[in-house]
N, C-alpha and C positions, 0 to 999 in steps of 0.2 A: 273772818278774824284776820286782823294784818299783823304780820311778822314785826317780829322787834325791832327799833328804830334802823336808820341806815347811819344814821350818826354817829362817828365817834364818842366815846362815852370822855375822849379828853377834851372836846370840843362841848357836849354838853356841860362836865365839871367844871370850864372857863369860859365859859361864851363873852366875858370881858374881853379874852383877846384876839376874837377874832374883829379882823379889820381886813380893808380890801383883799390887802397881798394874802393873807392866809384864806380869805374865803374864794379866792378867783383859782386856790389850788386844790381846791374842792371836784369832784367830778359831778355833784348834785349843785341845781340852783340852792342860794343861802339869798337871802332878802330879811333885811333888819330895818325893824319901824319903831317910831319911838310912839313915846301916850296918846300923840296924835295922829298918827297912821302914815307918818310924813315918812320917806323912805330916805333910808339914812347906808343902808349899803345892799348894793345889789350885782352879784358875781357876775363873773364871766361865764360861768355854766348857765347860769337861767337868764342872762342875756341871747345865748342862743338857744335856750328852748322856749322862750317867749316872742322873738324875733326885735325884743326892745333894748335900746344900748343904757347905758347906766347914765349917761348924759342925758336921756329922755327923762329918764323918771326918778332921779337924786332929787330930794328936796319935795317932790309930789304928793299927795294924796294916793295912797294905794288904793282904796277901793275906790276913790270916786274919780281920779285921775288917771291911774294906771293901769287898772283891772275891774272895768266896775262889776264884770261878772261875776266878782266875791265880795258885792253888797250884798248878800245872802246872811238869813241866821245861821246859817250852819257855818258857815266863815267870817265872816266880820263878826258876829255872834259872838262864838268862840273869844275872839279878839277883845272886844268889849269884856265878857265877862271874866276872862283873866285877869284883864287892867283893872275892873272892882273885883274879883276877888285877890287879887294881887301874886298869881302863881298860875300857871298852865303848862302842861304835857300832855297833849292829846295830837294823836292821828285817825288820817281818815282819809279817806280815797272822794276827789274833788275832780269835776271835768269843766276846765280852763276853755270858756266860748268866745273871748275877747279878742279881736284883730287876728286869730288863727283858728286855724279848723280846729273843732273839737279835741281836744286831749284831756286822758284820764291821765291821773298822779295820785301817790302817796303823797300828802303832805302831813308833817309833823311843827305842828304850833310850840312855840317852849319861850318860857316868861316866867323868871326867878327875879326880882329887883336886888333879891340879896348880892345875887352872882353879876349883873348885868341890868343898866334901866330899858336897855334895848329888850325889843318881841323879836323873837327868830321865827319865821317860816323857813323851812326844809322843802323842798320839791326832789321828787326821788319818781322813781318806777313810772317812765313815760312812755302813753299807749298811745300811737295815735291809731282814733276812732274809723274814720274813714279815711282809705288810702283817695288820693288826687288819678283821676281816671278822664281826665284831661290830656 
């Protein structure tokens, strides 16, 4: 079972305002996609837990540009099914195999169109899988 979000519950009740400056002040990766999966803001925290700058992948395709490790149902899935049902809060522990070694993460999906037309992904709790023994 995973613990309660890592998210501010003032960040969750606004997620309108978060924009670069307040999400780069974040200690967790924040990554916001719009209906198309086109990434619209990506911190400075999961700039360096993904080793990707925000100039790489503004404007991209998250899963099929950025990450396509999370062309999966269980992630893109998720994604999709929020956007038709029109609401999502769901976490879940996801291991990120794209352009870096293995890592496990809590991630938390959240998508209110009421509050925000942006999808938030949260990245929190980074395991990495195997240590480099090189």
């Amino acid at each position: 079972m995973l613990a309660n979000t890592f998210v501010a519950d003032a960040i969750l009740n606004n997620p309108d305002q978060i924009n670069k400056q307040m999400a780069d002040r974040q200690s967790f990766g924040i990554i916001a996609l719009d209906s198309h999966a086109q990434v619209k803001i990506f911190n400075a925290a999961e700039a360096r837990l993904s080793g990707l700058s925000a100039d790489e992948v503004l404007g991209r395709n998250f899963f099929t540009e950025v990450a396509p490790c999370t062309a999966s149902r269980l992630f893109r899935g998720r994604f999709r099914q929020g956007i038709q049902d029109g609401t999502l809060d769901a976490h879940f522990y996801y291991t990120f195999t794209y352009r870096i070694r293995p890592i496990s993460a809590h991630v938390h999906m959240f998508f209110d169109p009421r509050k925000s037309p942006l999808f938030f992904i949260f990245i929190d709790r980074i395991i990495q899988l195997y240590e480099d023994l090189g």
